[in-house]
C-alpha positions, 0 to 999 in steps of 0.5 A: 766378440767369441771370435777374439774369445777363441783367439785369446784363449789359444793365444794365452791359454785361459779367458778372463770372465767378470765376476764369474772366473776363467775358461782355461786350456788344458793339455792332455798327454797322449794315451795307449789303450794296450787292449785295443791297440788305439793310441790317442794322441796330445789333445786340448780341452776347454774348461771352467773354473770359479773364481770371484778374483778376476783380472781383465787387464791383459785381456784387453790390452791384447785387444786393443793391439789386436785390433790396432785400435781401441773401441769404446764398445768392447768392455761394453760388448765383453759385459753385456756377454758376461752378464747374459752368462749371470742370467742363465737358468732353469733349462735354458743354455747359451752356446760360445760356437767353438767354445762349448755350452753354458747351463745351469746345474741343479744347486743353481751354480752355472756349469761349462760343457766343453765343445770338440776342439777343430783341427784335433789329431786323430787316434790311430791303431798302434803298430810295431814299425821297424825301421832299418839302422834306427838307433836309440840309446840304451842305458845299463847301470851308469853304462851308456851305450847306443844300440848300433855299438851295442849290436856291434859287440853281440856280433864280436862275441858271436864271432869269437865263440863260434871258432872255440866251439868248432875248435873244441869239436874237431880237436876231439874228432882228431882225439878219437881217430887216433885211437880208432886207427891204433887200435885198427893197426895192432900197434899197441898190444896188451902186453906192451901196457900190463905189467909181465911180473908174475903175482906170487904170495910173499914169505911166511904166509898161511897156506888158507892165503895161499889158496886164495 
């Protein structure tokens, strides 16, 4: 009976149990342990939980079709299992192989101990993967882009800056060798830029302004 126990429970996701409650499948999300760069992956866990409203129904219609026929001695089978569950105590434990382990604990209520779940996935260490034309989608505001067009624009931009920049440099280069070379040649003279008018003191002022 176990065997059908472990193929129900990955069939429905939770075991019906008599009078003591249900085992039930938990799915445990993906882990990243940033310290030691271990990612966990998705896992299962089997666990207990008491309930005294038990419903058996599905579970044996699942067994019935299961087996393609009914047989008298699987409600049998199924009680005799439970009740042997009622029965633990004291140190004793009764192992469901696959499953997990039943036992007792110390305020008499009976306890599950999950067993390692076959075919798990294994933790892997994390590492940055890169890998070429990769695109994913990137979200700015209510703005939706990619990041292929995203790379494409940054790379326009670049484009148009670099030429301004360069434009701006040789424009004044061109500046400086112009004055360097009129100066070199004595084009341009003092006198053709300063005023030739002589500064004398107007009418009517004081001789200490004159002197001065």
């Amino acid at each position: 009976m176990i065997p059908f126990f472990i193929e129900y429970l990955a069939f429905s996701g939770e075991l019906p149990l008599q009078g003591l409650g249900y085992l039930r499948v938990r799915r445990v999300s993906a882990k990243l342990d940033i310290t030691t760069r271990l990612l966990t992956p998705p896992s299962q866990e089997v666990f207990f939980e008491a309930s005294e409203l038990v419903n058996t129904d599905a579970f044996f219609s699942w067994l019935k079709l299961r087996r393609s026929a009914a047989s008298p001695n699987d409600e049998s089978a199924y009680l005799q299992i439970v009740k042997e569950l009622n029965k633990v105590s004291g140190n004793a434990s009764i192992e469901w192989k696959g499953i997990g382990v039943w036992r007792v604990g110390s305020d008499q209520k009976i306890i599950f101990e999950p067993g390692i779940i076959k075919n798990q996935l294994k933790a892997l260490v994390a590492e940055k993967i890169i890998r070429s034309e990769a695109v994913h989608s990137i979200q700015v505001g209510e703005l939706e882009s990619d990041s292929a067009e995203m790379s494409k624009r940054l790379s326009q931009k670049t484009k148009r800056v670099v030429p301004l920049n360069w434009l701006g440099i040789l424009l004044l280069i061109a500046v400086l060798t112009i004055v360097g070379w009129v100066l070199l040649t004595g084009r341009v003279q003092p006198n053709s830029i300063s005023n030739p008018g002589k500064i004398s003191p107007k009418d009517g002022s004081s001789l200490q302004y004159r002197s001065l």
